[in-house]
C-alpha distance (Angstrom), angle and dihedral (degrees) to the residues before:
residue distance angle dihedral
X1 . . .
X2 3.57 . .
X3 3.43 128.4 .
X4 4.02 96.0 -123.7
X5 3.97 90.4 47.9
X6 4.21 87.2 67.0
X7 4.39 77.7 101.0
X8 3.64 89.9 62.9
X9 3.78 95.3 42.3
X10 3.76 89.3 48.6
X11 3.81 88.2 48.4
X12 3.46 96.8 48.9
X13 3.63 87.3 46.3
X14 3.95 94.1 57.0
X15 3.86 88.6 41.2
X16 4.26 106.8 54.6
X17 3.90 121.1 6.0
X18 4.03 103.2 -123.0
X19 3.73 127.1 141.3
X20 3.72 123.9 -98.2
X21 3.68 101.8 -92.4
X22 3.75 89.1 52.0
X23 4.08 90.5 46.0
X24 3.84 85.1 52.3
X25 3.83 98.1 51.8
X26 3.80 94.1 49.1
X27 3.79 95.9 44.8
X28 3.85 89.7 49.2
X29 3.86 89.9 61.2
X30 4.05 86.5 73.4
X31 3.39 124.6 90.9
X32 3.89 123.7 -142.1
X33 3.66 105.7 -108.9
X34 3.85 130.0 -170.0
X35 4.06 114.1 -161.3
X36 3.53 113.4 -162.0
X37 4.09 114.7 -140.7
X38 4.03 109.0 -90.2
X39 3.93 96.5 22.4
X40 3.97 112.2 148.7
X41 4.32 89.2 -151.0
X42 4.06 84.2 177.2
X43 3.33 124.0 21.1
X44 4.18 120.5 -166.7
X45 3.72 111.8 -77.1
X46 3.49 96.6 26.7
X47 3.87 117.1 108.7
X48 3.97 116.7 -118.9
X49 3.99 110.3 -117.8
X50 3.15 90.9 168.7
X51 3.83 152.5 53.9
X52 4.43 132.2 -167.0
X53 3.44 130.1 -153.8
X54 4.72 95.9 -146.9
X55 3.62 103.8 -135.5
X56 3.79 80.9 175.9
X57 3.19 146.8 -2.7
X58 4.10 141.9 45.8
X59 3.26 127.4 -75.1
X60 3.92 146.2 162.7
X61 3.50 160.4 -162.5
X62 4.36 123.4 -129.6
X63 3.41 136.6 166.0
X64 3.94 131.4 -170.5
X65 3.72 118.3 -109.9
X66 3.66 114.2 -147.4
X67 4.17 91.1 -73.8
X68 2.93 87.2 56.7
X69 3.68 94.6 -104.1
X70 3.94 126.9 162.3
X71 3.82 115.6 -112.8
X72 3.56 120.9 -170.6
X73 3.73 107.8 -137.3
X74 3.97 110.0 169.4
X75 3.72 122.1 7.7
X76 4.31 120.3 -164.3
X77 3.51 139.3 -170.3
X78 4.01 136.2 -172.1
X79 3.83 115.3 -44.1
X80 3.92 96.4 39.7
X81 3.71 140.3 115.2
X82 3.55 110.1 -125.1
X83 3.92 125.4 -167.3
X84 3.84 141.6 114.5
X85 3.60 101.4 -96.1
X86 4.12 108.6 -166.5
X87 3.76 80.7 47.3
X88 3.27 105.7 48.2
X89 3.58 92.7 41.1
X90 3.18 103.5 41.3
X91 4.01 103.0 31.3
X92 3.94 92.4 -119.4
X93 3.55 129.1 146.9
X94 3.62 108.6 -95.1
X95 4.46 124.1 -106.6
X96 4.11 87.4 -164.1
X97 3.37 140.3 66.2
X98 3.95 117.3 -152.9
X99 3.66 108.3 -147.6
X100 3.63 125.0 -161.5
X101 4.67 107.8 -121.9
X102 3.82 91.6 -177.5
X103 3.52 141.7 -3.7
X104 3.59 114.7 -57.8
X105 3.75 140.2 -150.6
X106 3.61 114.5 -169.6
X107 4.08 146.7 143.3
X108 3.92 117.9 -104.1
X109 3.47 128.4 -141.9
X110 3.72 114.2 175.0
X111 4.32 123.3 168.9
């Protein structure tokens, strides 16, 4: 374990009661992931393989109206799962993009 993923542990912690050692395994299935400000990490009609857990950082969720407009749908901040669910889930091609605000430190899981 390293001794910047003790967020993710704690996290975990809060989220499922499990014992240490099974803690420890899940949290070491993350990757640590640096986002740089203004990345596009999924972009509509891609599928999600892939889900974070922000340590820090901004990021959010737009769409285009019919303009072609950006609309905000979902903003998150540190301590949050972030992910495209009905995508990831169910293997669809994506209707958001997620859109780095800041720099971001987070944990990766991808399938």
């Amino acid at each position: 374990m390293s001794k910047n993923q003790s967020s993710l542990i704690n996290f975990i912690k809060q989220t499922i009661p499990m014992n240490d050692i099974e803690v420890e395994e899940i949290a070491n299935t993350f990757h640590f992931t640096k986002i740089k400000k203004n990345s596009l990490f999924l972009k509509e009609n891609e599928i999600s393989d892939d889900y974070f857990y922000l340590q820090e950082g901004v990021i959010r969720f737009f769409l285009y109206d019919l303009e072609g407009n950006e609309i905000t749908t979902d903003i998150f901040t540190e301590n949050n799962i972030v992910f495209e669910i009905t995508s990831f889930f169910n293997r669809i091609r994506s209707e958001v993009n997620i859109h780095a605000i800041t720099d971001c430190i987070s944990y990766r899981y991808f399938l």
